[in-house]
FIVORO-159362 format. One line per field, with one value per residue (C-alpha): residue number from 1; x negated, z negated, y negated; residue in three letters. Coordinates in Angstrom, 3 decimals. Last residue first. Layout:
BEGIN
n = [NUM;...]
x = [X;...]
z = [Z;...]
y = [Y;...]
res = [ALA;...]
This chain:
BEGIN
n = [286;285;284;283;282;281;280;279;278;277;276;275;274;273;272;271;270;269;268;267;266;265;264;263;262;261;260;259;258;257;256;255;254;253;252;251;250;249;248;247;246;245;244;243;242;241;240;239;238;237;236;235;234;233;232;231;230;229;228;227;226;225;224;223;222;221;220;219;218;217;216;215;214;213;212;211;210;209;208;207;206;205;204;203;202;201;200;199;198;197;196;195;194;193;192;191;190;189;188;187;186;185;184;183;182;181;180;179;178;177;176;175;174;173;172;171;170;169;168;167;166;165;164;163;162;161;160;159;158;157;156;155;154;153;152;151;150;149;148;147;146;145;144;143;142;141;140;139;138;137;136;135;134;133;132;131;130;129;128;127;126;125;124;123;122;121;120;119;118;117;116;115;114;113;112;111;110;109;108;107;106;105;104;103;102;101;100;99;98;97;96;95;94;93;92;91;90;89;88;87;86;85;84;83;82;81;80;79;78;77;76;75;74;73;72;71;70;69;68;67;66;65;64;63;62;61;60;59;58;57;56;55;54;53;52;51;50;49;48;47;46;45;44;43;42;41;40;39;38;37;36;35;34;33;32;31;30;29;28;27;26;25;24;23;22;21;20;19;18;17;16;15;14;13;12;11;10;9;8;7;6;5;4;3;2;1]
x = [-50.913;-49.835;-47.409;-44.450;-45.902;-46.096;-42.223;-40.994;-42.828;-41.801;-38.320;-37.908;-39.118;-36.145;-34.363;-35.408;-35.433;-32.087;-30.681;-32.416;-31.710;-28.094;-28.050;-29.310;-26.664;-26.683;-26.256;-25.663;-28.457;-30.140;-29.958;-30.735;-33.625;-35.030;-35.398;-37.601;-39.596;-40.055;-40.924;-43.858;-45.335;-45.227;-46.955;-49.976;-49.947;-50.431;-53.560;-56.179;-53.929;-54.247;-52.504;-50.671;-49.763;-48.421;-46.029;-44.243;-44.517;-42.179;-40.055;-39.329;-38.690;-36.549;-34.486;-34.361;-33.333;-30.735;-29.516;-27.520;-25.119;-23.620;-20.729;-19.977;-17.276;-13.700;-11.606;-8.580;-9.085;-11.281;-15.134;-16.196;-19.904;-20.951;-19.114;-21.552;-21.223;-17.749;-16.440;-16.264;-15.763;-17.354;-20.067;-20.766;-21.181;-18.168;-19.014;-17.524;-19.245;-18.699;-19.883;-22.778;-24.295;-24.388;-25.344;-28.767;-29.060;-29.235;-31.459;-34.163;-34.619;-35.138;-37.829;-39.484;-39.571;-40.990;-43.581;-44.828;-44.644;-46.855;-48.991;-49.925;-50.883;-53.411;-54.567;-55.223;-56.350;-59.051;-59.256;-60.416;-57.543;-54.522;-54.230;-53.533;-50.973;-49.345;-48.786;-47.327;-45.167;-44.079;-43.175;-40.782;-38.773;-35.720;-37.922;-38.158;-34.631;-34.013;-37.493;-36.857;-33.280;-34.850;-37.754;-35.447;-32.600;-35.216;-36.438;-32.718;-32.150;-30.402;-29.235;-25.242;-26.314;-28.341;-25.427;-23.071;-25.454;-25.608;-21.813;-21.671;-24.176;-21.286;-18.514;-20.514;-21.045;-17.003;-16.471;-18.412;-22.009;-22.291;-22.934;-26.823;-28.995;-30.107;-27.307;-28.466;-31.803;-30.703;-27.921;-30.667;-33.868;-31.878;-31.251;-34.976;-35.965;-40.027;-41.859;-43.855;-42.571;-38.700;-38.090;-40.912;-41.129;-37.530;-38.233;-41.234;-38.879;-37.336;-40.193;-42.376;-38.492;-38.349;-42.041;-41.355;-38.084;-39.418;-41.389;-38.321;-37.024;-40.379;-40.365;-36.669;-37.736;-40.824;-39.757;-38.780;-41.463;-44.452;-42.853;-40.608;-41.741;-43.449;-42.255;-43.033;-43.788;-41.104;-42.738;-45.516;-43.410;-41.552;-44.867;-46.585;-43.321;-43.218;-41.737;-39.303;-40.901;-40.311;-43.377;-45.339;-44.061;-44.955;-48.839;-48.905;-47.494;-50.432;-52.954;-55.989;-55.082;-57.892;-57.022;-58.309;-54.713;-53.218;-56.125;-55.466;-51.917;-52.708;-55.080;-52.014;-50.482;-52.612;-53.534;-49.524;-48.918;-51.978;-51.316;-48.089;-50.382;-52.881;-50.320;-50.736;-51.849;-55.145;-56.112;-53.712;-55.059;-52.574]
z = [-231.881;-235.768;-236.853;-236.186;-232.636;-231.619;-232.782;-231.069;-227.749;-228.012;-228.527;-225.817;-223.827;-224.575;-223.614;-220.205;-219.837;-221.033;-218.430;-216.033;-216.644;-217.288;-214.063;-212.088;-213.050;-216.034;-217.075;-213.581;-214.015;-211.128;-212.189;-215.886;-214.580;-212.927;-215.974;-217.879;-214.764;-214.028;-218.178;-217.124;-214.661;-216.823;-219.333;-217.408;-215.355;-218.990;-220.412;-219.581;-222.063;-224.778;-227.801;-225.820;-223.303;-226.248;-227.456;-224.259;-223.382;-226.493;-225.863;-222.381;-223.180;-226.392;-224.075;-221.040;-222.963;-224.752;-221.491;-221.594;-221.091;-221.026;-222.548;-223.572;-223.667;-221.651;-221.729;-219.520;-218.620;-220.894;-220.231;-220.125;-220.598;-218.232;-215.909;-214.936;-211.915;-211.325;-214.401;-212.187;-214.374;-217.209;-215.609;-214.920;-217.949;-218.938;-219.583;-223.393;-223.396;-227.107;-228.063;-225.369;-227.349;-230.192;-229.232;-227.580;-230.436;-233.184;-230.477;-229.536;-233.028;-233.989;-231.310;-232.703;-235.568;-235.343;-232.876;-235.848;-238.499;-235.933;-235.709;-239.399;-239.240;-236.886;-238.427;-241.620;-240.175;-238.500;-234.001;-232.024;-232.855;-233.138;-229.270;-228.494;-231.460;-229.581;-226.447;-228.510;-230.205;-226.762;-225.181;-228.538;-228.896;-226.263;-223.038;-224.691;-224.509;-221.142;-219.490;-219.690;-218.351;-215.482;-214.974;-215.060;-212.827;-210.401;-210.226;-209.655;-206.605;-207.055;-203.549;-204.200;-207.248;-205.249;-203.576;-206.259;-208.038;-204.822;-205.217;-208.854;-207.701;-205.368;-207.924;-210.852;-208.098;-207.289;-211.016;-211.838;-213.355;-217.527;-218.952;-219.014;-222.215;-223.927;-226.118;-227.822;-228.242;-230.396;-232.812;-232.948;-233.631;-236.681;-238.581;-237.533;-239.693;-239.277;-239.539;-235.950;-235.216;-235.366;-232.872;-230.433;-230.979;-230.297;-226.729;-225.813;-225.893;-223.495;-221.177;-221.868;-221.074;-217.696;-217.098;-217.935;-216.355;-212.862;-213.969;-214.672;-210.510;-209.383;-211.263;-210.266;-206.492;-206.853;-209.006;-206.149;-203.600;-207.276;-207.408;-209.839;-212.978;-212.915;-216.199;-219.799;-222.449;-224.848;-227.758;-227.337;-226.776;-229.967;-231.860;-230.830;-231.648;-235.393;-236.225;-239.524;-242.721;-244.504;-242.844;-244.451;-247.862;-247.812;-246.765;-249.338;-252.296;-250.686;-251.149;-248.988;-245.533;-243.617;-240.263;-237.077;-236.285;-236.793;-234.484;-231.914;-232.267;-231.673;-228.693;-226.961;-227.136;-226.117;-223.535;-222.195;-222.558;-220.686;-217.439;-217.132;-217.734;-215.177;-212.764;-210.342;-206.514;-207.610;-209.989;-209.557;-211.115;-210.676]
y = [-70.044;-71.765;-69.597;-72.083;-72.261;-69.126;-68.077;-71.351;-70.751;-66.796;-67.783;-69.901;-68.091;-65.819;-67.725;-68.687;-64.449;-64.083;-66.831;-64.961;-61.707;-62.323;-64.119;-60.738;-58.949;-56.574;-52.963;-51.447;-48.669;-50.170;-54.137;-53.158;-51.348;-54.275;-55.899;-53.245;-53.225;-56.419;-57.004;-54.155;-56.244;-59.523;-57.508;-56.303;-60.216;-61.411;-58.889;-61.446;-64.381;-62.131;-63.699;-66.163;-63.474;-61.184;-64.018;-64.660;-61.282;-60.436;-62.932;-62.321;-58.982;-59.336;-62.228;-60.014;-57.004;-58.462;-59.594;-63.318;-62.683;-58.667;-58.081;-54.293;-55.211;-56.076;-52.499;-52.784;-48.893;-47.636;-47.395;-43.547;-44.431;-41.863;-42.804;-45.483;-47.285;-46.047;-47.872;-51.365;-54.596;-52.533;-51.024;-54.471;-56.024;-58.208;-61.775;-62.655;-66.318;-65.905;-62.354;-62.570;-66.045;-64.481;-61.089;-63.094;-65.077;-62.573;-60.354;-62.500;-63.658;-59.887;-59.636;-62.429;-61.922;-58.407;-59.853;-62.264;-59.486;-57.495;-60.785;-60.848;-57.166;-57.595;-60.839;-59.086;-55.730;-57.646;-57.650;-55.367;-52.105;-54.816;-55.797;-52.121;-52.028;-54.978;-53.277;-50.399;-53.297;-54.250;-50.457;-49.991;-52.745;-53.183;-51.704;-48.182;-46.891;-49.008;-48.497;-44.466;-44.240;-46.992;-44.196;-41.131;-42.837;-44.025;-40.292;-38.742;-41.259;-44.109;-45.927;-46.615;-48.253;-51.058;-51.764;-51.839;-54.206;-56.605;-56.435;-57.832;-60.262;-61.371;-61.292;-63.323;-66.139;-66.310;-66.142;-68.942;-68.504;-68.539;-71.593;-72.287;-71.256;-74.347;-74.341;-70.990;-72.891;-75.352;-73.196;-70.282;-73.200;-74.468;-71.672;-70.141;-73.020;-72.666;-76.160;-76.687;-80.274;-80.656;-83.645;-83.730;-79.808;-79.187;-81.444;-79.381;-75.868;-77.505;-78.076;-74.945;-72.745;-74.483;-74.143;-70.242;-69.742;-69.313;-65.613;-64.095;-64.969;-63.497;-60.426;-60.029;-60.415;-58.146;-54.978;-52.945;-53.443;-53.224;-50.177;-48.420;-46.304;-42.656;-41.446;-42.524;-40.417;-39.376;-37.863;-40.014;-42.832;-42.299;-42.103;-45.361;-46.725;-45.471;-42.274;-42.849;-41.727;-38.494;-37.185;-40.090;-39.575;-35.748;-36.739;-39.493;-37.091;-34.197;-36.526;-35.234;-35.188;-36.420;-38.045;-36.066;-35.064;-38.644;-40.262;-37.879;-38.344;-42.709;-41.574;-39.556;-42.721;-45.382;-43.315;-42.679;-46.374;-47.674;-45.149;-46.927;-50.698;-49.129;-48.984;-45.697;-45.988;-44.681;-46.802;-50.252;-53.209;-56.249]
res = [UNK;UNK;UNK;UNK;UNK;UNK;UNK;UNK;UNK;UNK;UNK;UNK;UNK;UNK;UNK;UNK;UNK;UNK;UNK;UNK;UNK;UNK;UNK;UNK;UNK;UNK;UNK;UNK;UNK;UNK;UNK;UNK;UNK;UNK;UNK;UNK;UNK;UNK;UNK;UNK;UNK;UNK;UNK;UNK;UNK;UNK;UNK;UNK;UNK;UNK;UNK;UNK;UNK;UNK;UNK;UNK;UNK;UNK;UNK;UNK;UNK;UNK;UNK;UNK;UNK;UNK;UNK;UNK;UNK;UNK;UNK;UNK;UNK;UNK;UNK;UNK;UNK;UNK;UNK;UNK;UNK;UNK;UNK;UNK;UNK;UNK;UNK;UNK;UNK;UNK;UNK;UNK;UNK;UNK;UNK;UNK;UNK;UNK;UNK;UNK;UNK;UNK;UNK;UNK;UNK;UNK;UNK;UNK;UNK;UNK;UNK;UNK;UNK;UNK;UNK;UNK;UNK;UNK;UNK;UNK;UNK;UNK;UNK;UNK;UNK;UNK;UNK;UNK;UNK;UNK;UNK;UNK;UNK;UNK;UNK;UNK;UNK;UNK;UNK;UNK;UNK;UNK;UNK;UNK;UNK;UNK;UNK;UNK;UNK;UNK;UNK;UNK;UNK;UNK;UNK;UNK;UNK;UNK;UNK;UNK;UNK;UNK;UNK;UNK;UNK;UNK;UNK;UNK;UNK;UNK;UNK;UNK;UNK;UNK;UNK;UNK;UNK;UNK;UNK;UNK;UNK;UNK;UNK;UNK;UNK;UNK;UNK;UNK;UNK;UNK;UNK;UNK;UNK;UNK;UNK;UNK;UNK;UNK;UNK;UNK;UNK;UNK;UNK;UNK;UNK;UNK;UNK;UNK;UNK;UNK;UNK;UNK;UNK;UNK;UNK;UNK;UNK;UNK;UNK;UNK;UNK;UNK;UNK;UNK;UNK;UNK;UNK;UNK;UNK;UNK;UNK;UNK;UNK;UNK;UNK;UNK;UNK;UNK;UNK;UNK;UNK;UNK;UNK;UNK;UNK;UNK;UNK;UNK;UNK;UNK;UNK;UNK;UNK;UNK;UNK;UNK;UNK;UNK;UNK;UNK;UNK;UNK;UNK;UNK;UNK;UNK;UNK;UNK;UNK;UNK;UNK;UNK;UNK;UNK;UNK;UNK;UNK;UNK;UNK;UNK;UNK;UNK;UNK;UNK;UNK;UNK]
């Protein structure tokens, strides 16, 4: 991974790409007043949120590793499985179809016994936050759902035609929605409590009530929008893969430090959402 000075390029990515994108706005004529009042009326974009919000110094490469490593594994199981729709659906879109499939593909959630012990690992790694990891995995949580992997995609979109460019941010938007039906899906009826639930302590912030079950947490929404979204961006720029792998780490491991997930959420949201990105390229025609 290119590092410039001991800082990612991908972190140092986001902020450019952002401060270029107001630059652009600034230097834009504004001529049609109507045009100029409808686009102030309109929601900021991504590129926009993260300027307003830029990102702060994220975790290290140390940190990331072992939850890198474990998202990376479900990609020849997710090839594989994702090989036996194709043998049997071809590349015809029925998103209908592909939810029920792939939802089963997903592995039952871990015993108890298992779901205890990474519970503990999560304590631990709570009981070492410092104020800066709390920034950065604050940061990777509001941005890591949508907004970091459509600015990623706007990069891709300024070398290549408007037509294509825009046909692939439909194809990301897809995608990412995908991620999510099946992800809440699958979360609302394997009903595994996140766990900030199963221990309030870890964030009392969220003022969890006593007996209180949800927020459920597998698979990760984040995981599957993640691995979904880098499964899609790779294919498009296959020199750019190892940038988005590194910044899925880092969206993931901040679910471990902020005690949103354990690592088998992750992982089963990751092989999802895989799955996703395989299905999504191939119904386009990638």
């Amino acid at each position: 991974m290119t590092i410039l000075r001991g800082i990612k390029w991908p972190y140092v990515l986001i902020a450019l790409l952002a401060a270029a994108a107001a630059v652009v706005g600034l230097l834009r004529p504004q001529s049609v007043t109507a045009s100029t009042s409808a686009a102030a009326k309109k929601k900021p974009g991504a590129t926009e949120r993260i300027k307003q919000n830029p990102p702060p110094k994220l975790f290290t490469d140390a940190e990331i590793a072992t939850i890198g490593k474990d998202a990376a594994a479900q990609r020849k199981k997710a090839d594989a499985l994702f090989a036996q729709w194709k043998s049997t659906h071809g590349i015809a879109r029925d998103d209908k179809a592909f939810a029920v499939w792939a939802a089963k593909q997903v592995p039952a959630p871990p015993a108890a016994a298992r779901r205890t012990a990474e519970l503990r690992q999560v304590q631990k790694l709570a009981r070492t936050r410092t104020p800066a990891g709390t920034k950065a995995a604050t940061w990777l949580e509001l941005n890591g759902k949508k907004d970091i992997w459509k600015l990623y995609l706007h990069d891709q979109r300024e070398l290549i035609p408007a037509q294509q460019g825009e046909a692939e941010k439909l194809q990301l938007k897809s995608a990412l929605k995908l991620a999510k039906t099946i992800s809440d899906r699958l979360a609302a009826k394997d009903k595994q409590s996140a766990p900030f639930v199963l221990d309030p302590s870890l964030r009392p912030e969220k003022h969890i009530k006593p007996g209180a079950k949800g927020p459920y947490s597998y698979p990760s929404r984040h995981a599957t929008r993640s691995a979904a979204a880098v499964t899609f961006l790779s294919a498009l720029s296959p020199h750019r893969a190892a940038d988005y792998e590194w910044m899925r780490a880092e969206v993931l491991y901040s679910r471990l430090y902020m005690a949103g997930h354990v690592t088998d959420d992750l992982t089963a949201g990751t092989l999802l959402g895989d799955l996703i990105g395989d299905y999504e390229l191939a119904v386009d025609g990638h």
